[in-house]
N, C-alpha and C positions, 0 to 999 in steps of 0.2 A: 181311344180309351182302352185300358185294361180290367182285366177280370180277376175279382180276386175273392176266393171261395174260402168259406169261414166252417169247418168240419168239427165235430164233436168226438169224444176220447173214442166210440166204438165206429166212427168210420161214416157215418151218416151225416149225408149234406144238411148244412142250417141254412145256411144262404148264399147268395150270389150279391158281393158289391161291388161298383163302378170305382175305379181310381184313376185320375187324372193324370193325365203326362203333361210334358211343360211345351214339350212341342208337338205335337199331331197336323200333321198336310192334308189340307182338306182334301177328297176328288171329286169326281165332276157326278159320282155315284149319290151324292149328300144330298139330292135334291129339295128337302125339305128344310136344311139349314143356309146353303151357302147355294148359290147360281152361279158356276163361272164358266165364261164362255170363251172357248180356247178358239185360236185356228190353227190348222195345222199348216207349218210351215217347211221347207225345207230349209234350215239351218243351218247358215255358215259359220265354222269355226268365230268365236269372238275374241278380238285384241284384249287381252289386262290392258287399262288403262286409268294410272295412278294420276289424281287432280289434287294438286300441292299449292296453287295458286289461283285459284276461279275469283271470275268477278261477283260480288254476291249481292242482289238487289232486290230488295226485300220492298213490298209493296201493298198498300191494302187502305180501305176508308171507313173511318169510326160511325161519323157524324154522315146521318142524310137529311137532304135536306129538303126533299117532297113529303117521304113519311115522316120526318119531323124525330128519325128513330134514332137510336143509340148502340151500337154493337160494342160493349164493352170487350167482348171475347176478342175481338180481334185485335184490340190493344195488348192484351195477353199474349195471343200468341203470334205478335211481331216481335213482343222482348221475349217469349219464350227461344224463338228461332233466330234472332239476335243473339241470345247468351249463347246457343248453339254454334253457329257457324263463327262468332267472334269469341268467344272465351273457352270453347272448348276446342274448336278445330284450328283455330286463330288465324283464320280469314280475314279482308278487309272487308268490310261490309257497309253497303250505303242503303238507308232508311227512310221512306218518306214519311216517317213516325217518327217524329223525334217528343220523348217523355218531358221534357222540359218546355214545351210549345204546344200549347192545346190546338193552338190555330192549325196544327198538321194532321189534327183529326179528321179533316176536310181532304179529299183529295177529288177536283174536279179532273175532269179526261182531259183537260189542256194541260192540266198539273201534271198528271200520269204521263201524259205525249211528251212534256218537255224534260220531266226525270231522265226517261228513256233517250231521248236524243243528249241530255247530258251526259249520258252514261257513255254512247257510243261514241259521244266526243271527247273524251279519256283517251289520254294513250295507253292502250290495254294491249300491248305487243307482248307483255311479258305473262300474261294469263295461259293458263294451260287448260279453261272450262269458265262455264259460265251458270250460276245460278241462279234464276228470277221467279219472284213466289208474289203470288195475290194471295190477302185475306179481305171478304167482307162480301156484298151480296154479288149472285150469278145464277146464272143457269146451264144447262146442260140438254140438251136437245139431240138426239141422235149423234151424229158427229161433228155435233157446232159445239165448242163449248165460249159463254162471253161471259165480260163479265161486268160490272156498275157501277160506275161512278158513283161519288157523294151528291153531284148535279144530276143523276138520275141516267146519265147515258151508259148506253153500252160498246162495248169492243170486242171484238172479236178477239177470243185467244190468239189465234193463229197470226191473226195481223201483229201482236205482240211479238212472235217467235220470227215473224216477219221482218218486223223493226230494226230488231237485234242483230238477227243476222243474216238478214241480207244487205243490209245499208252500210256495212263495215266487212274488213277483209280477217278481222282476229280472230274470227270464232272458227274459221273457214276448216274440218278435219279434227277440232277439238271437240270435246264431249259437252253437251247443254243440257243441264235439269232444267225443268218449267213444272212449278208447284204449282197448284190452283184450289185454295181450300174457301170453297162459301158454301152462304147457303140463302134459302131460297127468301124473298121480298118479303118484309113481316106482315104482309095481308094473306100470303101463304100457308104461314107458320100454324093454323089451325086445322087445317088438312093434309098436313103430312103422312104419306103414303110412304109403300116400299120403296117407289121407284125413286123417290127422293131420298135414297140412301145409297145411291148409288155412289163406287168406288173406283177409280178406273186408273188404267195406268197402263201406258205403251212404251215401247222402246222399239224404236224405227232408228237405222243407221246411226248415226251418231245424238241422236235425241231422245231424252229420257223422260216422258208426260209423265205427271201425276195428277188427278184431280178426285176433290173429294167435297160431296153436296154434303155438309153436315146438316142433320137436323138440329132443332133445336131441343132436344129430349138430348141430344150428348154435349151439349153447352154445358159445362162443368161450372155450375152457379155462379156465371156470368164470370167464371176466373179460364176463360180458355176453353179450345174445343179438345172433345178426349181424342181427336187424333190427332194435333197438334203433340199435345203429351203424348203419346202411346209414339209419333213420329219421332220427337227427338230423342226418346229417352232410350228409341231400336236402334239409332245412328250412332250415339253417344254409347252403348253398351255393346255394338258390334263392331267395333275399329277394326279393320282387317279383312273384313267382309267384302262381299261386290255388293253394290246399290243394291241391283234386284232380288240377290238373296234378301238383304235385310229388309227391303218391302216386303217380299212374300209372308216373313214372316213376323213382321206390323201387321199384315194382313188380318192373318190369322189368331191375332190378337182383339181385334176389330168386333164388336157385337157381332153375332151370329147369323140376325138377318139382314146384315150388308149385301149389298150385289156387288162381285171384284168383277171386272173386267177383263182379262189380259189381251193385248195380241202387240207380241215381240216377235220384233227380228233385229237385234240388235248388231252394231259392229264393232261396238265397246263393251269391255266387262269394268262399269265404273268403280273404282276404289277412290274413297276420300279417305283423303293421308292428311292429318293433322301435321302444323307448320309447327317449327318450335318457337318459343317465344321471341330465338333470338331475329328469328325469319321475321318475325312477324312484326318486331321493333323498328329493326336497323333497314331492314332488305323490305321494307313497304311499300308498294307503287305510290303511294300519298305525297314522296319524298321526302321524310323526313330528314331535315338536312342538322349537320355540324352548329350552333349556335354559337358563335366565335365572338358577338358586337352585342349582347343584350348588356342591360343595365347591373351592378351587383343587385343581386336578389336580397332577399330577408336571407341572416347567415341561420345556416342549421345544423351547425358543428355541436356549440355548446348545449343550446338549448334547441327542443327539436319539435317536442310534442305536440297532443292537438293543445291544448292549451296553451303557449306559448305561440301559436299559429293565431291561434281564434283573439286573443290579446291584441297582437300584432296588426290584424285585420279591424280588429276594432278602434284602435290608433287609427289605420290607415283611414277609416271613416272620420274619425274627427278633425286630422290632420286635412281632408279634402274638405269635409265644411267648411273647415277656417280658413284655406285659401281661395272658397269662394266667397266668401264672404269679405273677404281684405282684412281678416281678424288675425293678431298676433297672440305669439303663445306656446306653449310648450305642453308636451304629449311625453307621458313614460311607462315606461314598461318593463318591470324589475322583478325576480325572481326572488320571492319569500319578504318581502318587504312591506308590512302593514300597515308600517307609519315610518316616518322619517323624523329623525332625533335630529337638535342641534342648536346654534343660536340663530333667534328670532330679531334679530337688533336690527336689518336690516329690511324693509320693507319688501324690497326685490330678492331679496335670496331667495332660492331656491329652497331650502327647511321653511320657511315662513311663506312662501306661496301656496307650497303644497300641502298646507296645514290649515288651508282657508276652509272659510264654511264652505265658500260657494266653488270648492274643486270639484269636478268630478271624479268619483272613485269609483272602479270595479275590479271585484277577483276574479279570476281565472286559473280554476285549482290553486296551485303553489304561486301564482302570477297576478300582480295588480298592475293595474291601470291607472295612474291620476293624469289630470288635463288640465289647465291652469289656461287664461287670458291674460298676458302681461306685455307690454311693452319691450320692458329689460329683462331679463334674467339674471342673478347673480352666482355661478358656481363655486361656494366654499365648502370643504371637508364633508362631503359627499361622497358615497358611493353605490354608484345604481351596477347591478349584478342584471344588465339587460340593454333597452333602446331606450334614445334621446330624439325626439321628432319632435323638429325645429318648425315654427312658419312666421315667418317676416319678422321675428321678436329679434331685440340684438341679445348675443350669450357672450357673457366677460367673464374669466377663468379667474380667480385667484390664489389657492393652494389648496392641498392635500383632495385631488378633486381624480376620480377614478371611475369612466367608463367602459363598462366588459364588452360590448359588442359593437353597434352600429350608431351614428349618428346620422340621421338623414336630414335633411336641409334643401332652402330652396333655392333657385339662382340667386336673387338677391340679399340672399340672407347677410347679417354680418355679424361676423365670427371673430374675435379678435386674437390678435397672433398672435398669442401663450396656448390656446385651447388648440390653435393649426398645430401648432408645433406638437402639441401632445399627444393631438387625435387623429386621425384620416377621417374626412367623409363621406356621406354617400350622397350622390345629388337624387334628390327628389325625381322618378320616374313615376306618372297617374297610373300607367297601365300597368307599369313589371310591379308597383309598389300595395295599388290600387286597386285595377281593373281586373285583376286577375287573382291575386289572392282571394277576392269578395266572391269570383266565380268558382274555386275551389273551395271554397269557405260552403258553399253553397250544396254542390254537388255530396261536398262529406255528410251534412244536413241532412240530404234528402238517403246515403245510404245509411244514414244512424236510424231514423224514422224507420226505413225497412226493417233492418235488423229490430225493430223493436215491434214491428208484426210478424218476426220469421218469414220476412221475405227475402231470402236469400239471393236468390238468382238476380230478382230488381235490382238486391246490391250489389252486385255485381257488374250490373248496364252501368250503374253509377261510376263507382269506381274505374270502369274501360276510360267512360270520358271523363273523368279525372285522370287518370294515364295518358289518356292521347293531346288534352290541353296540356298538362306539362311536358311530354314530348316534343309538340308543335311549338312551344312560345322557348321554351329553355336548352331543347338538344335532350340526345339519349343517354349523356353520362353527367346529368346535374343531379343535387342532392333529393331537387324534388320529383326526380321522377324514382328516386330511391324509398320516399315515402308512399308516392304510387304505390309501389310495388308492395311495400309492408303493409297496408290497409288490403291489397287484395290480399296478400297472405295470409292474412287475418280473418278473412271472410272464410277463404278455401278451409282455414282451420275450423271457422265454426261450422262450413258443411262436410266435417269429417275427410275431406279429399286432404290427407296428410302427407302425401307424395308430391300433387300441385303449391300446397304451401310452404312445404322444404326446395322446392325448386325456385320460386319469386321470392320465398326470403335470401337465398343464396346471391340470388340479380342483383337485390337490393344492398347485399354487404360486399359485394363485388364493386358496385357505383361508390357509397361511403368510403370504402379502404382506398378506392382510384383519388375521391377528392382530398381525403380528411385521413389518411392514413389508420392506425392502429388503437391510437389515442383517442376518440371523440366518443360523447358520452349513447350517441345512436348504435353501436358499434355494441355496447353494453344491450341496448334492447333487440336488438336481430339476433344475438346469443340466446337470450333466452326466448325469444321466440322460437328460434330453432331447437332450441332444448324442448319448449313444450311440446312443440308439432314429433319432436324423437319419441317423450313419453307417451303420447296416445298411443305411438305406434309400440309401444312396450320394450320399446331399445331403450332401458335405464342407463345403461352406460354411457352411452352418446350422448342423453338429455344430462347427464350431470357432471358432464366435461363440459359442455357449452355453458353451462349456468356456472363452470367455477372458472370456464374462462372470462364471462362474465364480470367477475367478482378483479379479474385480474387489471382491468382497465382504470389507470393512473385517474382519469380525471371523471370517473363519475362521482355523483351525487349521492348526497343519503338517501333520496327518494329511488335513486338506480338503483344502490345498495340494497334496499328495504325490498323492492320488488325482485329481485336476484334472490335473495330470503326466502319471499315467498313464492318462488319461481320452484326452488328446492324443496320447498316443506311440501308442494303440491306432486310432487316427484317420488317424494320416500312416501306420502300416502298413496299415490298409486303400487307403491312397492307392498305396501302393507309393514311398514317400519315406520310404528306409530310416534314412538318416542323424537325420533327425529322430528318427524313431520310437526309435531309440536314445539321442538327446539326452536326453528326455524321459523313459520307462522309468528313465534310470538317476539321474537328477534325482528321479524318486518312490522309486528304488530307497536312494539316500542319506539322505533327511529319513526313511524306514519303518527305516532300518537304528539310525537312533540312537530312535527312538521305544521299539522292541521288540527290540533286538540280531539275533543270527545265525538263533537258529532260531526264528520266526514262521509260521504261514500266510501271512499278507501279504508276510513276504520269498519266499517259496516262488512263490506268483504272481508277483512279477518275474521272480526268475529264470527260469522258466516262457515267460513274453514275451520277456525279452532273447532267450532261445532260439532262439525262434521269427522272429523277426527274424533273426538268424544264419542258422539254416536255409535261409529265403526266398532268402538272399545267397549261398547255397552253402558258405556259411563251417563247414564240419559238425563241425569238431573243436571249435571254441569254444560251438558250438549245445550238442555233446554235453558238453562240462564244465557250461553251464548248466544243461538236463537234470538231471545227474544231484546237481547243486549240491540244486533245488529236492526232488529224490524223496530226499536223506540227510533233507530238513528234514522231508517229510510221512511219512515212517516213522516219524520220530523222534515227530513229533506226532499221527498217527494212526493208526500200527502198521502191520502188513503187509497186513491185510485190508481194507484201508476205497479207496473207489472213485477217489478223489481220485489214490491210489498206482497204480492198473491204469489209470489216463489216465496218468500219466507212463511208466511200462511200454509204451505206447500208441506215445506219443509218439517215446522213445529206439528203438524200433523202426523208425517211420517213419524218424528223418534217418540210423539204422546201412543203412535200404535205398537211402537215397539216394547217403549214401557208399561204395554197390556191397560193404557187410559182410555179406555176409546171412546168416552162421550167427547173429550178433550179432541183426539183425531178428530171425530166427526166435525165439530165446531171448527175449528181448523178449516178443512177443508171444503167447508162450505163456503166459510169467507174467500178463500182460494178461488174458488169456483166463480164466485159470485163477480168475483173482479173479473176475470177471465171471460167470464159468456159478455159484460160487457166492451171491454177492450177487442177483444178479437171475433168476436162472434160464436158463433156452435161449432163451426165446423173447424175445429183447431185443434194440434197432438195433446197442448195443455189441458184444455176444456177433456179432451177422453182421458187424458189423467189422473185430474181431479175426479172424473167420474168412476174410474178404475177403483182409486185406491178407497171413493168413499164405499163403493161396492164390497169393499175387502173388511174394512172396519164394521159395516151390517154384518158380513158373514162371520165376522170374528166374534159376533154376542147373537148372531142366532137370528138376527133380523133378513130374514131370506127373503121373503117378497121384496124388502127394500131394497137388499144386493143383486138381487134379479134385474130390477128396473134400473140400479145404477151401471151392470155390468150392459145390459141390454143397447141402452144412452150411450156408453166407450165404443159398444162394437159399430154402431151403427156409424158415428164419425170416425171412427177409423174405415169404414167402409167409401166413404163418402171422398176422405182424403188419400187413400192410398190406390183404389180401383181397379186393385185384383189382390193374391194373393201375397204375404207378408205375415214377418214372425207377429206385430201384435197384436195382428188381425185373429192372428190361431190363438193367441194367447186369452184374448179374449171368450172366444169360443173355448177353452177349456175352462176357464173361471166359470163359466155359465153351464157347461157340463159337468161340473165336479158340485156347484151348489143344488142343481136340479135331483143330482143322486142323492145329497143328505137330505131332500124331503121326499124322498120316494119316487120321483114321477123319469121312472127309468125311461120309457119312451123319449120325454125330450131331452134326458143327458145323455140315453143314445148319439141322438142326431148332433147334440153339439159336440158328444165327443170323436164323430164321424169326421165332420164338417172339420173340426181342429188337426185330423190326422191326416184328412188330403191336402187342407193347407200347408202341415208343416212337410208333406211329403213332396212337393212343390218347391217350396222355398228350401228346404235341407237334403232332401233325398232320403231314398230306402230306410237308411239306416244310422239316423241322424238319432239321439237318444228321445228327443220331443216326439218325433215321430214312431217310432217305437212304442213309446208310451202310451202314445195316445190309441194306435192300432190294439194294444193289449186291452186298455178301457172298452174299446169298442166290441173285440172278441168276450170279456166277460160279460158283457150285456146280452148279447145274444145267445149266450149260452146259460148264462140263468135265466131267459125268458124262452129259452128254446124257440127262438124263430128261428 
């Protein structure tokens, strides 16, 4: 800690205060905070040793099944240390937790034995280290550490490191980390002492221990242990580093009455080198091989979206019903077609089937679905702008009859020879048409669900094994692992990492240009994907060459067209070039209005922007008609509860505060809230939002005990979710030191305007202008109170 003394105009001390540094090394002098117990060693010089391809076995049990107990934590932090070593370091990583099989919550010691001897029976020749992590209960005993099945038994660590590598020649000279994070048998967990916080970590020749007894007092509300987080997010923000530095200084990040351990003699200095994607694709030990003999896939030239996917997939279900069931009949799936025009004269035509009561029909955005049971089909003057899925029914061709994409069909189908000659088909495969679309169908599900609790990272486990099934079943240069790629893109954009998502968009339009050249309408949304991922980063020129290269592709759509629109108009509002940004919006907002009429999600996002641009302008009554234009549409389509709703609630609060309405703000944002605390719980950035901003609207009419309590509410879950220093941590802490001084009670707008200045001295340094500030509030406190 540093000293920093607060002097008055004639030279006489007020006081003496404490400021934090970001890094401080404990010594072994601390005895009241930290116990670490060195040896001394004589030490020999250590190799750099860079690990680019380690085996990475990640390991640990939810469910037990004597105490009948639950460790949700440790489900957390196997995907926490998952997204880790596979999406950030891009390792290959093998998991006895797999998120899609509850049944792997269970892990008996036969399970655990036979992982490990599957592991060693890998050809791992081409490994250059090895990483194997326990989560879930243990113990720690002088120099035993073991640790406990879900069946209740124990193992000895050491026999673990045993297994590995002694029973195999790969590891023989290369470097091996051994994690070990538990804690102790929950009949324990009510007499948690020091000694059960024990931290400990050795490097002995080429072996790197880690083990860590967590208590249950640092279970981060059943979402992970905080050394799990404090562990990835040291590794993940020190690339470049050796191991032990960046433990030491996890360490020291670590609650203060931890016990560290050390006793090193290492003969490695471990550096973990992140693989690049391409390593990580093509060059896998899994073999990802060449796919030269699969079946044609669903085409994703013209049509590409999830919409046109989820359609697709939903044929595929109906299309497998009926051929178990021996039922004939016809499946379609056509782009902007809500009915079909024509003559009815014929009982089997195709206009007159699909106009039955008892069709099935479903949209899908700009996409329907109908499904008919017939016999015959008769094709005249038709034209489906999509798929024809064929099962056992006979199709006769007669004239002016025009399919855009695919017609899939079964062995026995019968086709008759006007429609061969006109068409190609696809023969009916279950699994490339069926089985695998339903499980990417699936997979995308479970990361939209995240994304709509701001679980990022979860979606992103998602999306890997959405990646690696289309790798494994298609090859590395098929369109769908081009879509892979652009949903994580998309993820990386929404966690701000805007350098990761210009990179996997780039992969992704490097596959499309290899299959589908120049031309195809995907080729138009990787442009502006790329444009947007440029604007965050405040390169307008870049983003608004990709969005008019964009614009320059032959065969998009009005719907491409329309988003390219507002791809730009989102662009010149970042610029602060209102007029345009309006040009444009409303130019996307026209071509979506005749696409999908009045009430849309897509028209609801315009209006939503126009808004927002009004606002920006001051213009608040037109802001507020847009507003509230877009929340009649997302009630209408989403009901009252759904999150989408409590961000417009959000919103129309923000421009009623702006327009100085603030019983209006407040109402607002109470309904905000109210959706919010229950959608996500208390502990969410939303929930301290709404509670922020309702904090600001009490202070805005003088209601200060009420903004006290609301600012009091933000700080606390920002405390909660962020667990340490951070800008809206401090931000907070000055809102609540700036109101405390407009009713007098200098003492406590001292402290919080203290507390706000070490934080932002933390996160910005010396002389960041926040921090500045806030040290200046703090110096006239003291000096009008003469302490």
């Amino acid at each position: 800690m540093s000293l920093f003394t607060v002097y008055v105009e004639d030279g006489a001390k007020v006081r003496s205060l404490v400021l934090p540094e970001q890094n401080v090394e404990r010594t072994t002098n601390e005895r009241d905070d930290c116990y670490a117990e060195k040896k001394e060693i004589n030490r020999q010089p250590t190799l750099p040793c860079k690990v680019k391809y380690p085996l990475v076995l990640l390991t640990g049990a939810i469910k037990y099944l004597q105490h009948q107990s639950y460790l949700e934590w440790v489900k957390y932090d196997l995907n926490l240390l998952q997204i880790l070593f596979q999406s950030k370091l891009n390792y290959q990583v093998f998991n006895t937790y797999n998120l899609q099989n509850t049944k792997t919550e269970l892990l008996t010691l036969n399970e655990l034995d036979n992982f490990i001897l599957n592991a060693i029976d890998k050809d791992n020749k081409d490994c250059d280290g090895l990483i194997f992590v326990w989560c879930g209960y243990g113990r720690s005993e002088r120099d035993r550490e073991t640790l406990i099945t879900s069946d209740n038994k124990m193992k000895d660590f050491k026999e673990i490191q045993n297994d590995l590598i002694g029973k195999t020649n790969y590891f023989v000279g290369k470097p091996k980390i051994f994690i070990k994070i538990t804690c102790k048998e929950q009949d324990d967990f009510g007499q948690v002492t020091a000694n059960q916080k024990n931290i400990l970590y050795r490097c002995h020749e080429d072996i790197f221990t880690i083990c860590a007894d967590v208590p249950r007092t640092s279970i981060i509300n059943s979402a992970g242990s905080y050394f799990t987080e404090i562990f990835c997010r040291g590794i993940e923000g020190n690339i470049g580093k050796s191991l032990e530095c960046i433990v030491k200084s996890i360490f020291a990040q670590i609650s203060e009455k931890a016990i560290v351990q050390s006793v090193s003699t290492p003969r490695f200095d471990i550096y973990l080198i992140p693989r690049t994607r391409q390593h990580h694709i093509e060059n896998d030990r899994s073999s990802i091989v060449k796919k030269d003999n699969i079946p044609q896939t669903l085409d994703l030239k013209t049509h590409w979206n999830k919409y046109w996917r989820r359609a697709n997939v939903e044929a595929a279900k109906i299309m497998k019903k009926m051929m178990d069931g021996n039922e004939q009949g016809l499946i379609v799936v056509a782009y902007n077609t809500p009915e079909w025009k024509g003559a009815r004269d014929n009982p089997f035509s195709f206009v007159t089937l699909m106009n039955k009561d008892n069709v099935i029909k479903k949209q899908f955005g700009s996409y329907w679905l109908y499904a008919t049971k017939s016999e015959l089909v008769i094709l005249e003057d038709i034209y489906v702008d999509g798929n024809i899925y064929e099962s056992n029914c006979k199709l006769v061709c007669k004239e002016n009859v025009n399919i855009t994409i695919q017609i899939f069909v079964m062995t026995k189908s019968v086709i008759d020879q006007q429609l061969q000659q006109l068409f190609s088909f696809v023969q009916w495969d279950t699994k490339i048409h069926h089985d695998i679309p339903i499980q990417l169908q699936e997979l995308e599900e479970k990361k939209e669900e995240c994304l709509a609790k701001e679980l990022l990272d979860d979606s992103i486990v998602h999306l890997q094994k959405y990646l690696q099934l289309c790798i494994d079943t298609f090859g590395c240069n098929h369109p769908y692992v081009a879509i892979s790629y652009n949903l994580l893109g998309i993820t990386y954009f929404d966690k701000k990492q805007q350098d990761e998502s210009i990179e996997i968009f780039e992969k992704a339009l490097k596959i499309v240009l290899n299959n589908f050249g120049n031309n195809c309408n995907i080729i138009t949304l990787l442009y502006n994907n790329l444009g947007g991922a440029y604007a965050d980063k405040n390169q307008y020129d870049e983003a608004i060459a990709y969005h008019q290269k964009a614009l320059t592709i032959e065969s998009c759509n009005d719907g491409d067209i329309a988003t390219t629109y507002y791809c730009l108009g989102h662009t010149y509002r970042k610029q602060s070039e209102h007029n345009k940004a309006i040009e444009f919006y409303e130019k996307a907002l026209a071509i979506k209005l005749k696409l999908f009429g009045d009430f849309h999600e897509e028209i609801a996002n315009l209006y939503y922007n126009l808004a927002s641009v009004y606002q920006d302008t001051t213009q608040y009554n037109k802001a507020i008609q847009l507003y509230e234009k877009a929340l009649l549409i997302k009630l209408k389509v989403f009901g009252a509860s759904h999150g989408s709703v409590a961000d417009l609630y959000y919103d129309l609060a923000s421009v009623y505060q702006d327009a100085m309405e603030y019983e209006n703000a407040i109402e607002y944002n109470q309904k905000a809230l109210n959706i919010e605390l229950v959608l996500f719980g208390k502990n969410n950035s939303k929930v301290a939002d709404s509670y922020n901003n309702l904090g600001s609207c009490y202070e805005d009419i003088e209601q200060n005990t009420e903004a006290i309590e609301c600012y009091k509410q933000a700080l606390q879950i920002k405390k909660e979710i962020f667990k340490g220093p951070n800008k809206s941590i401090g931000d907070s802490l000055w809102n609540l030191g700036r109101v405390f001084n407009k009713i007098g009670e200098t003492q406590a707008s001292c402290k919080y305007f203290e507390e706000s200045w070490k934080t932002y001295h933390i996160v910005f340094g010396e002389w960041d202008r926040l921090t500045v500030e806030s040290k200046k509030r703090v110096e006239e406190h003291l000096i009008m109170n003469n302490i």
